[in-house]
N, C-alpha and C positions, 0 to 999 in steps of 0.2 A: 587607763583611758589616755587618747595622745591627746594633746593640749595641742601640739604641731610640727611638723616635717618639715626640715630644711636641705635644700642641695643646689649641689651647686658642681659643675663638668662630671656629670654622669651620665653616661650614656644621651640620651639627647637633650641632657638638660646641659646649656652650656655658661649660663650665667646662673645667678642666684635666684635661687626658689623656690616658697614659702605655701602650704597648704595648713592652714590655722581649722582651727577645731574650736576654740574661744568664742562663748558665744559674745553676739556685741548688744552693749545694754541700750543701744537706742531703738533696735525690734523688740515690739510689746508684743505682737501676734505668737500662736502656737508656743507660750511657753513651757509647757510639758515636755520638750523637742528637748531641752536642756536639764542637765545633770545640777545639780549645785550642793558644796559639799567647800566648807572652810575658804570661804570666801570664794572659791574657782568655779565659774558656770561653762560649762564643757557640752559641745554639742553632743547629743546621741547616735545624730547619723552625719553622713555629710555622704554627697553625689557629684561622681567626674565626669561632665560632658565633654564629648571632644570627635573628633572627626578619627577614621582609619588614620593610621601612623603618627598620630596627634603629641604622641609622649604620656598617652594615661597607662599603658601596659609598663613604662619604662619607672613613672609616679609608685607602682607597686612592685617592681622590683627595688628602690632602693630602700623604701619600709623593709620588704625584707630581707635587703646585705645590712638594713640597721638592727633585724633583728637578729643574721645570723653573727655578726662584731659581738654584741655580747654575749651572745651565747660560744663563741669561738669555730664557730663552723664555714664561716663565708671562706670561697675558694677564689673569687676572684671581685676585683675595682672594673669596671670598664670605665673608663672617660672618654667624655666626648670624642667623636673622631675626627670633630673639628679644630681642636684644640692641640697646640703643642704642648701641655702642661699634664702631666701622669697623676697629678694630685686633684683626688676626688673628695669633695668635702661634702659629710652628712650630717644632718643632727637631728634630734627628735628631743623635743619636752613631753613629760607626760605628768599622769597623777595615779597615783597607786600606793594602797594602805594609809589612808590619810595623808600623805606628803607628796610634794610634787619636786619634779628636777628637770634639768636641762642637760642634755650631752650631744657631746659634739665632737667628732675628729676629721682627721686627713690621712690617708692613707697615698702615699707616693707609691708608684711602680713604675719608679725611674729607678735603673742600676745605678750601683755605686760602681766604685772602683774594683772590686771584688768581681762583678757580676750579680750581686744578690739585689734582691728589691730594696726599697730605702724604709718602706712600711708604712707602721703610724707614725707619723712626724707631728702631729700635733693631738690634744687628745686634752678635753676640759669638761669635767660634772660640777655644774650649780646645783640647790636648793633652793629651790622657789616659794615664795611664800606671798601670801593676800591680806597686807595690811591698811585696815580706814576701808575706806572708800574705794573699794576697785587699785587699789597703790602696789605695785605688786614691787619686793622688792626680793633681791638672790643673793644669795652666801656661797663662796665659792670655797668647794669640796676637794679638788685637786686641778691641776693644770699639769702639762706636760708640752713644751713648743722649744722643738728640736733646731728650727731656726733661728733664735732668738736666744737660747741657750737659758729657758725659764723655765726650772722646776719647782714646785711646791706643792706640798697635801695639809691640807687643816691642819692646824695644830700641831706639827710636827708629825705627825704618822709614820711615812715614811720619810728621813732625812734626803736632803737632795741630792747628797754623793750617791745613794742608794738608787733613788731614780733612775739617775747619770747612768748606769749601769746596765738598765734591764734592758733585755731585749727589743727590737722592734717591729717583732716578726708578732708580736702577741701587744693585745690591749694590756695597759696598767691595771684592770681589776682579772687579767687571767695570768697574768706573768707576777705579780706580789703574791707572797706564798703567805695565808689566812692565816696559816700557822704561827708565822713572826712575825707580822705584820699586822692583828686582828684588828687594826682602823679600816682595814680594805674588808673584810667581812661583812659588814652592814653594807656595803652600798655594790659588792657583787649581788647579795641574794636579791636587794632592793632593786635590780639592775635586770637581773635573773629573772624574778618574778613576774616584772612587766614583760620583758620577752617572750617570755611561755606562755604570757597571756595574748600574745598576738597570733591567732589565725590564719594566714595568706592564702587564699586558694583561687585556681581559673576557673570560672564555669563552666568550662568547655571541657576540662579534666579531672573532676571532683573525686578524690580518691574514697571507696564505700568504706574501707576499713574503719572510719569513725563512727561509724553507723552500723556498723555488723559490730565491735564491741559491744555496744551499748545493747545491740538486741540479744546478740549469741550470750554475755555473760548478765544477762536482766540487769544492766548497771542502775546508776538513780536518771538518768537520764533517758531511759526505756518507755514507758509512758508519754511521755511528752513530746520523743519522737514517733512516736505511732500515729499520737493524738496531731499532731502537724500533718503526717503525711497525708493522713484520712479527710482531714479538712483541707487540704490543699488539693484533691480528687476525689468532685462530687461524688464519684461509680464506685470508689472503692470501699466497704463497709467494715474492713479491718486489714490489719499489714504484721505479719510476724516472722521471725526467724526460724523456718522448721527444722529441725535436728534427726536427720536418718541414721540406724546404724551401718557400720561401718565405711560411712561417708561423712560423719564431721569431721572437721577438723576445727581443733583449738587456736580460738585467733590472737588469744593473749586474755591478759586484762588489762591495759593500759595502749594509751596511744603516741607513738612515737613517730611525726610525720620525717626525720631524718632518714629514714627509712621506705618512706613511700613511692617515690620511683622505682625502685627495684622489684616495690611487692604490687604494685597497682594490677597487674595483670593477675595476681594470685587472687587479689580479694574480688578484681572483676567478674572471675571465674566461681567465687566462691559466692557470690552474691547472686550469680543466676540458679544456684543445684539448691539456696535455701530463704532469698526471701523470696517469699509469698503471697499475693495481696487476694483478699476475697471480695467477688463481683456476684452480687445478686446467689449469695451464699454459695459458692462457688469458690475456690481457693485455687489461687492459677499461679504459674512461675509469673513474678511481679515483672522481670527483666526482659522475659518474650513476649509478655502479653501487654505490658504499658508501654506508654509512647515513651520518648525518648527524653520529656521534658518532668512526665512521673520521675522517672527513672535518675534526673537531675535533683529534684524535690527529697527522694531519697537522701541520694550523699549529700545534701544540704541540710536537710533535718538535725541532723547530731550538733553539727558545730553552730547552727541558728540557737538548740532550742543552750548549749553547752553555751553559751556567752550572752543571752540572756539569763541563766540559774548563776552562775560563775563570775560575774561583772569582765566576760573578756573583749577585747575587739576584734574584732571578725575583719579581714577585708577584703573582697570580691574583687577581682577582674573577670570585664563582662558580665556582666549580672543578671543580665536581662537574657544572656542566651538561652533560647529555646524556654521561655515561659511568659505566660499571657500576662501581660503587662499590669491586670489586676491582680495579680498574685504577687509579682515583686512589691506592688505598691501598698499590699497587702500588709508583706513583711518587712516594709520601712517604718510603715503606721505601728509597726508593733514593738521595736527598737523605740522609737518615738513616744509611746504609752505612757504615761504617767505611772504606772505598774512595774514599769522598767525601773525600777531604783536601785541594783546592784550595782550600776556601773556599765552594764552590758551597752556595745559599739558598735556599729556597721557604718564602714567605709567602701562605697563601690564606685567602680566604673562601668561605664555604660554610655548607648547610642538614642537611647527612651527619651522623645522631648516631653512625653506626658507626665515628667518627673516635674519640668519648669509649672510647676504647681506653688506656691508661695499661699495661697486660700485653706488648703487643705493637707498637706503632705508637710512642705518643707519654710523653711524660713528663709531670705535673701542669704543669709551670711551661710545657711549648709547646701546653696549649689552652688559647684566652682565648675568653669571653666578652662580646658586646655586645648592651646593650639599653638601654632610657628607657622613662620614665614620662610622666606631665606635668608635672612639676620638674626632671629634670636625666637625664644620660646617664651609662651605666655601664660601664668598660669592665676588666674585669679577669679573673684568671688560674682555672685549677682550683687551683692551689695558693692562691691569696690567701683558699681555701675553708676554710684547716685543716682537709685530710682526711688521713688517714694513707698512709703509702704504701699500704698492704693494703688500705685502703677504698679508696683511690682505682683501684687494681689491680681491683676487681670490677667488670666493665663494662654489667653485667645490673644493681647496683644503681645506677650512677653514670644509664641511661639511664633508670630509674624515676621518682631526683632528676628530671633534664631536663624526664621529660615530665609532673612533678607542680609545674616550676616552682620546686621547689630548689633551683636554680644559677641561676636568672635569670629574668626575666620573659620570657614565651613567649605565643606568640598562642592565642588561647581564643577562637575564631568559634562563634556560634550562628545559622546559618542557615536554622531552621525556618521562622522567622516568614514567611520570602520562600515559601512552598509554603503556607500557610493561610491562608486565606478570612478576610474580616475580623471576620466574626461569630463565628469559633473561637476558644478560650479552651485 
């Protein structure tokens, strides 16, 4: 689970900025909303409002270049392009197998002398820990800061001439070889773990292959996707994967989204010849015959129902696209559930103010807030608002704030001008 996202000149984010998942112990309302596990209370969901071009699609890309640094796949830093500086700083705390940790780097893509990029230049994992009363205190696992000429790993792990050494083209837990090294082993899979348990997907472009596993190979996850689809569309009274001869084809048995740009159009095509939903005992192609928004519900199912059974985090951009706003709110309340106790996560963005719910749905501290100006980006909480719980509870006054621009800067289009004649006044 994240505990919190930090960044700082990436792409539109050009100063430092923090998106917290901790829940805060002065909201008593909806505590079910919250995880709690060795002292860490960790929200279950959290929602990004914000306007077109706001920086919430920009908020879910850097989750995940956090996710692809450890995993070693990220292909590019963008920084700001406001900014004369190539160093992109990300971090992420999270909690995962009873322990929690903090990490943090910098990545420069300023040439050297050479021509080659300059890399990770700086690069620190804590271990965090909940001691007394809410005291949280961190044990520092390794550091590496190329400007300052500071290397150390716990305990001697790896010696610092050693360090000095590696590469920079690669993180410290994919460039120390487990082999001679086996202090860096516990805290790659530790590292690893949390990463593959992150999610990222657009609404707008939900790849089905998560979902055609799960039905074509009956995985444990088959059932529960079904049972989602069918209650998320009153008309449909059953949903499966029909297998013809000499027109299946084998989707695998595992899911590797590294992959899924290249196959999206295979499994698009493969999703219209086999799944099927039945209407009034009826079995129709699900993909010609449902709206566009079943259709989403689909490739949403597997990794909804996969990180509720899993304890993974899911996180959404656009969320809300193309589904009745009872249905998202549906599936936050289920994140949310007090049944929810694996750990399982949903982080979305979205344009829905029927989310600004604090009564029923969410807590002040899991709506946040993004927007900018022409000076800087803003990205924080309904609580960071000091409203009271009872104000923040009235959801007819919180949506007046919103759409009078009270909580944040909101788009204000005047589009007359384009319908008048230019002699009109």
């Amino acid at each position: 689970m994240i505990l919190s996202v930090r960044i700082n000149n990436f792409m539109v984010f050009s100063a430092d900025a923090e998106l917290s998942l901790c829940a805060e112990d002065k909201t008593e309302k909806l505590s079910d909303n919250v995880f709690k596990s060795d002292g860490f209370r960790i929200l279950k969901s959290a929602c990004v409002l914000g306007g077109n071009n706001s920086g919430k699609t920009c908020l879910v890309k850097a989750i995940k270049c956090i996710r692809d640094v450890i995993l070693d796949t990220a292909k590019s830093f963008p920084s700001n392009i406001f900014s004369d500086s190539k160093i992109v700083s990300l971090g992420v705390s999270f909690y995962k197998c009873g322990r929690a940790f903090s990490y943090d780097f910098r990545y420069d893509s300023a040439r050297d002398q050479r021509g080659n990029k300059k890399g990770f230049v700086y690069e620190c994992l804590k271990e965090l820990r909940m001691e007394g009363d809410a005291n949280q205190t961190e044990e520092e696992i390794f550091l590496i800061d190329v400007e300052r000429g500071t290397y150390r790993f716990k305990d001697d792990g790896i010696p610092e001439e050693i360090m000095k050494g590696f590469s920079l083209k690669h993180t410290l837990i994919q460039e120390a070889r487990v082999e001679t090294y086996v202090a860096v082993s516990e805290y790659r899979d530790i590292l690893t773990a949390f990463a593959n348990d992150l999610d990222i997907i657009d609404s707008n472009c939900v790849s089905f292959k998560k979902t055609l596993v799960a039905l074509r190979n009956d995985t444990p996850l088959k059932e529960k996707v079904v049972e989602l689809i069918k209650m998320a569309d009153l008309d449909i009274e059953d949903f499966d994967y029909v297998k013809f001869k000499n027109k299946d084809i084998d989707v695998g048995d595992g899911y590797d989204d590294s992959e899924e740009d290249e196959d999206d159009l295979k499994y698009l095509e493969l999703a219209r010849d086999h799944f099927y939903s039945v209407h009034r005992g009826k079995p129709v192609p699900s993909l010609t015959f449902d709206s566009v928004g079943t259709g989403k519900i689909v490739a949403l199912a597997s990794y909804i129902v996969d990180a509720l059974q899993s304890g993974k985090t899911l996180i959404i951009d656009e969320f809300d696209s193309g589904l009745h706003f009872t249905l998202t709110s549906a599936l936050v309340l289920l994140f949310n559930n007090v049944a929810n106790n694996k750990g399982g996560q949903l982080v979305f963005c979205t344009h829905d103010m029927t989310f600004l719910d604090c009564e029923h749905i969410f807590r002040p501290d899991q709506i946040w807030f993004i927007c900018r100006d022409e000076k800087k980006e803003y990205l924080y909480s309904l609580s960071d608002l000091c409203f009271s719980e009872d104000d923040a509870s009235n959801e007819s006054a919180l949506l007046d704030k919103y759409r009078h621009g009270r909580l944040g800067i909101i788009p204000n289009p005047n589009f007359i001008p384009l319908i008048l004649d230019g002699d009109d006044t």
